[in-house]
C-alpha positions in Angstrom: -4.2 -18.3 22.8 -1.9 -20.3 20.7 1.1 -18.5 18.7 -0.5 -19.7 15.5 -3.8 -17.8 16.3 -2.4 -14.6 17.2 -0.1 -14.9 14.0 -3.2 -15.3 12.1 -5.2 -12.5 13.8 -2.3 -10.3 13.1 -2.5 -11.2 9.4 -6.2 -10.5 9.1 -6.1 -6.8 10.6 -2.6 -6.1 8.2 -4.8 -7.2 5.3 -7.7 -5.5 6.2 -5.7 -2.3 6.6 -4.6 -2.3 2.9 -7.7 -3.1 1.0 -10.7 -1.4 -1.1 -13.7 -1.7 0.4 -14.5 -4.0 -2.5 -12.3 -6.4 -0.9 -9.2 -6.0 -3.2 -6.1 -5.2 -2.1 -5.1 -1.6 -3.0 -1.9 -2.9 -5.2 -3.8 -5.3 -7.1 -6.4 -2.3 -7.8 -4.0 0.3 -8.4 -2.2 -2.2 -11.2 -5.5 -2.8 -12.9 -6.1 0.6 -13.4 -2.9 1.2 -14.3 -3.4 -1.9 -17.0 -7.0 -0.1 -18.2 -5.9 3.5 -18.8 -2.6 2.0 -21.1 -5.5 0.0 -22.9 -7.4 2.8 -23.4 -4.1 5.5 -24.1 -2.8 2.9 -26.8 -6.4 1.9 -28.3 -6.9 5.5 -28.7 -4.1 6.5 -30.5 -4.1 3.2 -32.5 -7.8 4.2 -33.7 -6.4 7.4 -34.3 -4.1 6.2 -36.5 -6.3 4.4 -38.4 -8.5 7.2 -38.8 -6.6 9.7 -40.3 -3.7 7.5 -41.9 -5.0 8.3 -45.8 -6.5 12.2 -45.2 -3.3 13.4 -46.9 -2.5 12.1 -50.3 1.2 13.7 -50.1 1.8 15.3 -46.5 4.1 17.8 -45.8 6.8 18.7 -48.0 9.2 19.0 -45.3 8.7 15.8 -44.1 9.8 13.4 -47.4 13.7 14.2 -46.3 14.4 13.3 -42.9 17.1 15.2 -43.0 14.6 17.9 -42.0 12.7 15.9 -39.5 16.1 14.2 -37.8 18.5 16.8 -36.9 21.2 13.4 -36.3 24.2 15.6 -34.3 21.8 17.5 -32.0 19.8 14.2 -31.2 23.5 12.5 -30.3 24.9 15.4 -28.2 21.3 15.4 -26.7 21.4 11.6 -26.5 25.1 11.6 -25.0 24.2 14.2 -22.5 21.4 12.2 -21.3 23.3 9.2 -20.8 26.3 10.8 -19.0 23.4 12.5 -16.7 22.3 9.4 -15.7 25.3 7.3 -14.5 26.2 7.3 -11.5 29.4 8.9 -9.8 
């Protein structure tokens, strides 16, 4: 048997080994349903969105300032901590 052949063969079973039984290799599968379910996430809470955008004439009181929403030196000593978490030593 030639080196080519035996290459090949080898090939084949390592292929065979990682597919669906649909043929498709479990990466490319996995990333396509990966791909679907962010369609469907975002679409959903796009359509959401659009649903219940004008059900509220005013909204919340508390939310005009956003001084109330955005509490700006816990989110930067938050933030900062975060980052200094991360880096490495």
């Amino acid at each position: 048997m030639s080196d080519l052949a035996v290459e090949t063969s080898a090939t084949l079973e390592a292929e065979e080994h990682h597919a669906t039984s649909t043929g498709i290799s479990n990466e490319k599968l996995a990333m396509w349903v990966f791909l679907g379910s962010d369609c469907l996430l975002f679409g959903a809470l796009i359509s959401t969105y659009l649903l219940l955008r004008h059900r509220s004439e005013t909204g919340p009181v508390e939310l005009r300032d956003p001084s109330h929403v955005y509490d700006i030196p816990f989110t930067s000593v938050s933030s900062f901590v975060l980052l200094m978490s991360s880096t490495p030593t």
